[in-house]
C-alpha positions in Angstrom: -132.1 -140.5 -40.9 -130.9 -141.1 -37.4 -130.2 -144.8 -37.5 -131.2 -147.3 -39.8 -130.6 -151.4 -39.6 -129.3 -152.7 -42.8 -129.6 -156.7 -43.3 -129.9 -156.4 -47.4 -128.5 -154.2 -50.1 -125.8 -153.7 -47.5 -123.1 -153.5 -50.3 -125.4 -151.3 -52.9 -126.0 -149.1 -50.0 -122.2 -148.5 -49.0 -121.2 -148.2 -52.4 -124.0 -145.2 -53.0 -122.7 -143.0 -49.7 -119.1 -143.8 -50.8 -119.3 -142.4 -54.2 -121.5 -138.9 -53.3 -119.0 -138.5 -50.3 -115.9 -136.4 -51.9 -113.5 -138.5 -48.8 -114.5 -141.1 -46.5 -112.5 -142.9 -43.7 -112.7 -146.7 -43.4 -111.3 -149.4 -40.7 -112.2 -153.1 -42.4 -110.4 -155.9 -41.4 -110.1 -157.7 -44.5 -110.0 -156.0 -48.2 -110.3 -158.9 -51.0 -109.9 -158.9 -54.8 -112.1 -156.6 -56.7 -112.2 -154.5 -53.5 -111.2 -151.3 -55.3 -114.4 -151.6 -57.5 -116.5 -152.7 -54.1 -115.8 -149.9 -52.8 -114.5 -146.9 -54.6 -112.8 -144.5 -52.7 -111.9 -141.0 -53.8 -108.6 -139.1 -53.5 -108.0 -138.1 -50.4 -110.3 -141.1 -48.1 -108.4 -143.1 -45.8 -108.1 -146.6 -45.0 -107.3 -149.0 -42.6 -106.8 -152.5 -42.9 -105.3 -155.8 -41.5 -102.5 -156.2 -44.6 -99.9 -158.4 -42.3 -98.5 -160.8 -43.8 -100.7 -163.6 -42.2 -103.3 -162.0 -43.6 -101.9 -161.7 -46.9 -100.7 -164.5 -47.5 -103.9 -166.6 -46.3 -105.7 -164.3 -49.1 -107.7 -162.3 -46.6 -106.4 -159.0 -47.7 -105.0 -158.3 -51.3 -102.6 -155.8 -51.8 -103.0 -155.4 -55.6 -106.3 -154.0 -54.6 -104.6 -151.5 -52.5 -102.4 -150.6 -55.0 -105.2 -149.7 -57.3 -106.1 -147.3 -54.5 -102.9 -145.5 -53.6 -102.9 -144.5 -57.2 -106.3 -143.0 -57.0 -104.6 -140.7 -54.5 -106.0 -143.1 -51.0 -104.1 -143.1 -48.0 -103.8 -146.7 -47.0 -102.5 -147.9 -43.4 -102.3 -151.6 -41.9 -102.8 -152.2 -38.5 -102.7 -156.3 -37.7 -105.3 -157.8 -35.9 -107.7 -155.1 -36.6 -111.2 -157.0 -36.7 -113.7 -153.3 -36.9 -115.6 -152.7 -39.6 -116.1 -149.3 -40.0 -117.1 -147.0 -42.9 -117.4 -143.2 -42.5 -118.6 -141.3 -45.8 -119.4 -138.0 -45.4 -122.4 -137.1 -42.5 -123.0 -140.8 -42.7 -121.4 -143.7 -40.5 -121.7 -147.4 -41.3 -121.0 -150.3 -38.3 -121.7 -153.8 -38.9 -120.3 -156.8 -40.0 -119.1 -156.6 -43.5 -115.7 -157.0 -45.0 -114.7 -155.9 -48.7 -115.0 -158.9 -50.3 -117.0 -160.3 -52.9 -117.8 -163.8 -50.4 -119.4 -160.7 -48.0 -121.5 -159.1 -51.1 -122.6 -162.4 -53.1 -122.9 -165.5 -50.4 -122.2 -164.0 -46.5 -125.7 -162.7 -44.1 -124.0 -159.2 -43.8 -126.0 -156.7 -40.8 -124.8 -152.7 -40.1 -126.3 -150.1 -38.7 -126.1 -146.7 -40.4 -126.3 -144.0 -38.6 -126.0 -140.1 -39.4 -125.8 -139.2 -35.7 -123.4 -136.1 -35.8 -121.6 -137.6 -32.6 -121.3 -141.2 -33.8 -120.2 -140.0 -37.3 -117.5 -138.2 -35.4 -116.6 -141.0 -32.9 -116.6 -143.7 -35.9 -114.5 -140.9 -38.0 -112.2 -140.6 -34.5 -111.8 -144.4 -34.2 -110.6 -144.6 -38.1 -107.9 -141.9 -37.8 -106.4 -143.2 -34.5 -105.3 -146.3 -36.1 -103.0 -144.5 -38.3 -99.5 -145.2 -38.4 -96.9 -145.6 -41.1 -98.7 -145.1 -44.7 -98.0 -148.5 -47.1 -96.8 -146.9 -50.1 -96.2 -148.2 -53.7 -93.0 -150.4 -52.9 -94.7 -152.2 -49.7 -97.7 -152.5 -51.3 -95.3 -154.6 -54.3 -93.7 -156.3 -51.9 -97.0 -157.8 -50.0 -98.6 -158.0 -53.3 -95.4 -161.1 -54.3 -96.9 -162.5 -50.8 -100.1 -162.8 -51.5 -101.9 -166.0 -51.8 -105.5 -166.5 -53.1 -107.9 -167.8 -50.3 -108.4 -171.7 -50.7 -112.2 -171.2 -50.9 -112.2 -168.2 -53.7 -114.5 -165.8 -52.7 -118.1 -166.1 -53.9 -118.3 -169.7 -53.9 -119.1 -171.9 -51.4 -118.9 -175.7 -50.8 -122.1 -177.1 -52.2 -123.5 -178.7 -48.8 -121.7 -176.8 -46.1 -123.2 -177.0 -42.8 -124.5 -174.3 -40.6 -125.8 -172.1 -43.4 -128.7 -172.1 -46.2 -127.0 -172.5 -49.5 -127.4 -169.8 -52.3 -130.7 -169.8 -54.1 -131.1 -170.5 -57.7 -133.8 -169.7 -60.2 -135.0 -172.8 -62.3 -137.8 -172.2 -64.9 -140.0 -175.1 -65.7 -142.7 -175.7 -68.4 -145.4 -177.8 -67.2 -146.2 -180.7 -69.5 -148.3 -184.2 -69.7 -146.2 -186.7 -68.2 -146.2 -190.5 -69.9 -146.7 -193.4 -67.4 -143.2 -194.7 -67.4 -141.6 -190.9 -66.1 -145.0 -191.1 -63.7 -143.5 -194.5 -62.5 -140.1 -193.7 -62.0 -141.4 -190.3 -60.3 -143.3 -192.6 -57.5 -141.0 -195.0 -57.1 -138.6 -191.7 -56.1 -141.3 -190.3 -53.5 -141.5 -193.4 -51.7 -137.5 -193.6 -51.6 -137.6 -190.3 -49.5 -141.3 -191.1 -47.9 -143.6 -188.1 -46.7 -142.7 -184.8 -46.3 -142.3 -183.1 -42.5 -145.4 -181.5 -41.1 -145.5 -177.9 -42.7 -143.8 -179.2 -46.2 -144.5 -180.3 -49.6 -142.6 -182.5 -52.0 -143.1 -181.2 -55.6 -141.8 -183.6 -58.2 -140.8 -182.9 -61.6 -139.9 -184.8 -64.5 -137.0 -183.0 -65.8 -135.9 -183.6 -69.7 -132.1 -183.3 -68.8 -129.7 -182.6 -66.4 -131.4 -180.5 -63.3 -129.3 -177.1 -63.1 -129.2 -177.7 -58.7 -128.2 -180.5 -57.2 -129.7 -182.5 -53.9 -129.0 -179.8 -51.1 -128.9 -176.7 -53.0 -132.1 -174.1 -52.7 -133.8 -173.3 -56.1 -137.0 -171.2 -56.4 -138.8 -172.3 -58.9 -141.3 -170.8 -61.8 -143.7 -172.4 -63.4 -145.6 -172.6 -66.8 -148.3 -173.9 -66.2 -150.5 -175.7 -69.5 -153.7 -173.9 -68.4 -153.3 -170.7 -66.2 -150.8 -168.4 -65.2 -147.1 -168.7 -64.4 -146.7 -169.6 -61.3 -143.7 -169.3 -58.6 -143.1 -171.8 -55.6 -141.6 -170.9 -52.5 -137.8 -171.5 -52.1 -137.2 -175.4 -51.1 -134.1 -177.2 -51.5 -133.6 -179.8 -53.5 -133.4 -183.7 -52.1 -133.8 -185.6 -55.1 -131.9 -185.0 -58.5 -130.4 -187.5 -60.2 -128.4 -185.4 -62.4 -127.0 -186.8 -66.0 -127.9 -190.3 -64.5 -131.5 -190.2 -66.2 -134.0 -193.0 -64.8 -135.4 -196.1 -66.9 -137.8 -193.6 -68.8 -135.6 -191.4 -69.9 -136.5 -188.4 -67.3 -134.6 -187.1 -64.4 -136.8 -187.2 -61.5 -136.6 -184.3 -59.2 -138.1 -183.7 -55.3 -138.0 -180.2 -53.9 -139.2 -180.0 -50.5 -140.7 -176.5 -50.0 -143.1 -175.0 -47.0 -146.7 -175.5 -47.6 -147.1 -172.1 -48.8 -149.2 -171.9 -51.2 -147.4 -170.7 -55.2 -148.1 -167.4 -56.5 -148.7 -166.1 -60.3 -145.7 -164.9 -61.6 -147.0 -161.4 -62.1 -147.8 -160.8 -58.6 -144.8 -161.9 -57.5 -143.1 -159.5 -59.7 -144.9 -156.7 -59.0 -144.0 -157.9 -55.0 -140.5 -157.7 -56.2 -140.2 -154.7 -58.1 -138.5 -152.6 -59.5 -135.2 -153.2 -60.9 -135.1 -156.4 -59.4 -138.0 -157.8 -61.4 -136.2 -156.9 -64.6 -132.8 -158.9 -63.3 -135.0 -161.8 -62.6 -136.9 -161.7 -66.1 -133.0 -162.4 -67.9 -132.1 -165.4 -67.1 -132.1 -168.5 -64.5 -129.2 -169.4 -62.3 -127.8 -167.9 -58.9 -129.8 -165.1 -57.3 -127.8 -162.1 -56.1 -128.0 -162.2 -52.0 -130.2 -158.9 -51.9 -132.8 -160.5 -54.3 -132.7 -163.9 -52.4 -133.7 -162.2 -49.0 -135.9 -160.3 -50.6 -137.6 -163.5 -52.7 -137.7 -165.4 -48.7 -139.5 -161.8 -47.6 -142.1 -162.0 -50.3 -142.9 -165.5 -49.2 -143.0 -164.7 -45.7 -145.4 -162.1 -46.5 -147.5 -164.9 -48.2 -147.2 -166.9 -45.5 -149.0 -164.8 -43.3 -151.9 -164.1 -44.6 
């Protein structure tokens, strides 16, 4: 490997160089809770992060974390202002985006580039030990940590209809059944609230038996059982109809997803497209999607697409 782009799995990836690397050198701006387990440094690594008390005390940084790390024998330094993001571990240098924090791993479009470019790895290494200056040891560390103030949006959830970015994806299984005419009533009378789909789209209705697990705005990908054929997965749509524990006259909750025309695939295809360990997360249980498995659902549709 000379230089490879990395857009998914960053975190899985990091953690894997960090943990067969005996000492690694990292500048990251921000270092949130859990961070020690995000990314487990050994004795002896070194690293650099913003742990001012602006940053502390907004919940950027968390010095508990830190702590955890200086007693696993890790040299840790602050240096304000520092926005890098830089991860050396051993022959292999990582330059990207990401900071240590579970809103970068679970909801954040994270991008590096790792590289094992002997002269990069050197510069990157270089850049991390230049910003080295007084050591935070255990009694800084304790007094930051009475600063510190968890972040008003808690990483790893985000508000449900925030602008600017495609909400996380949620699995929602679905068993295919006769519908009576009152639901089929109250499901037309739903379509023609929100009128025809956009050129390229599809509204897929549902009569739900309770309340629907996503609500209007959120993405869901959704598997069916179908009553004659194969399973069947859509392609990721979001949500604009769900009337949640309101239920209509007939006792259903009528749903709309709005997905591209893409035509579904049987479930055993699109596990096999998936693979791996992956396939055996998504067999568990419905709910959130991890942010690897979502980019990789959106590839496999993609894909589809295509053809």
């Amino acid at each position: 490997m000379t230089a490879i782009f990395l857009s998914s799995a960053v975190w899985r990836t990091i953690r894997k160089a960090i943990r067969t690397s005996p000492v690694s050198h990292v500048a990251v701006a921000y270092f949130g809770r859990g961070g020690s387990r995000r990314l487990p440094l050994e004795r002896g690594s070194i690293l650099v992060v913003d742990a001012s008390e602006l940053a502390v005390k907004s919940g950027q940084t968390c010095p508990a974390e830190l702590l955890k790390l200086y007693r696993r024998g890790v040299q840790i330094y602050s240096r304000e202002f520092l926005h890098a993001k830089v991860f050396v571990a051993g022959k292999t240098a990582f330059v990207g985006s990401a900071n240590v924090s579970s809103h970068s791993e679970n909801v954040l479009m994270e991008a590096m580039v790792a590289t094992s470019d002997h002269r990069v790895v050197a510069e990157s290494r270089r850049f991390v030990l230049g910003l080295r200056d007084i050591p935070l040891g255990p009694e800084s560390l304790s007094d930051l940590a009475k600063m510190y103030r968890p972040p008003a949006n808690p990483a790893g959830g985000t508000p449900r209809n925030r602008r600017g970015g495609m909400p996380r994806l949620k699995l929602v299984s679905f068993e295919d059944r006769e519908v009576t005419t009152a639901e089929q009533k109250d499901l037309t009378r739903t379509r023609r609230a929100y009128g025809r789909p956009t050129r390229g789209h599809v509204l897929l209705d549902i009569a739900w038996d309770r309340a629907f697990p996503a609500h209007r705005g959120e993405a869901v990908v959704l598997v069916v059982k179908e009553q004659v054929g194969p399973p069947l997965v859509y392609p990721p749509g979001l949500v604009v109809s769900a009337e949640g524990k309101r239920k209509s006259a007939s006792g259903c909750v009528p749903v709309l997803i709005e997905h591209p025309s893409t035509d579904p695939i049987t479930l055993a295809s699109f596990l096999r497209k998936l693979g791996g360990p992956m396939s055996q997360r998504l067999k568990r249980r419905d709910g959130p999607l991890s942010q690897s498995m979502a980019h990789r659902i959106h590839e496999i549709f993609r894909e589809v697409a295509v053809r």
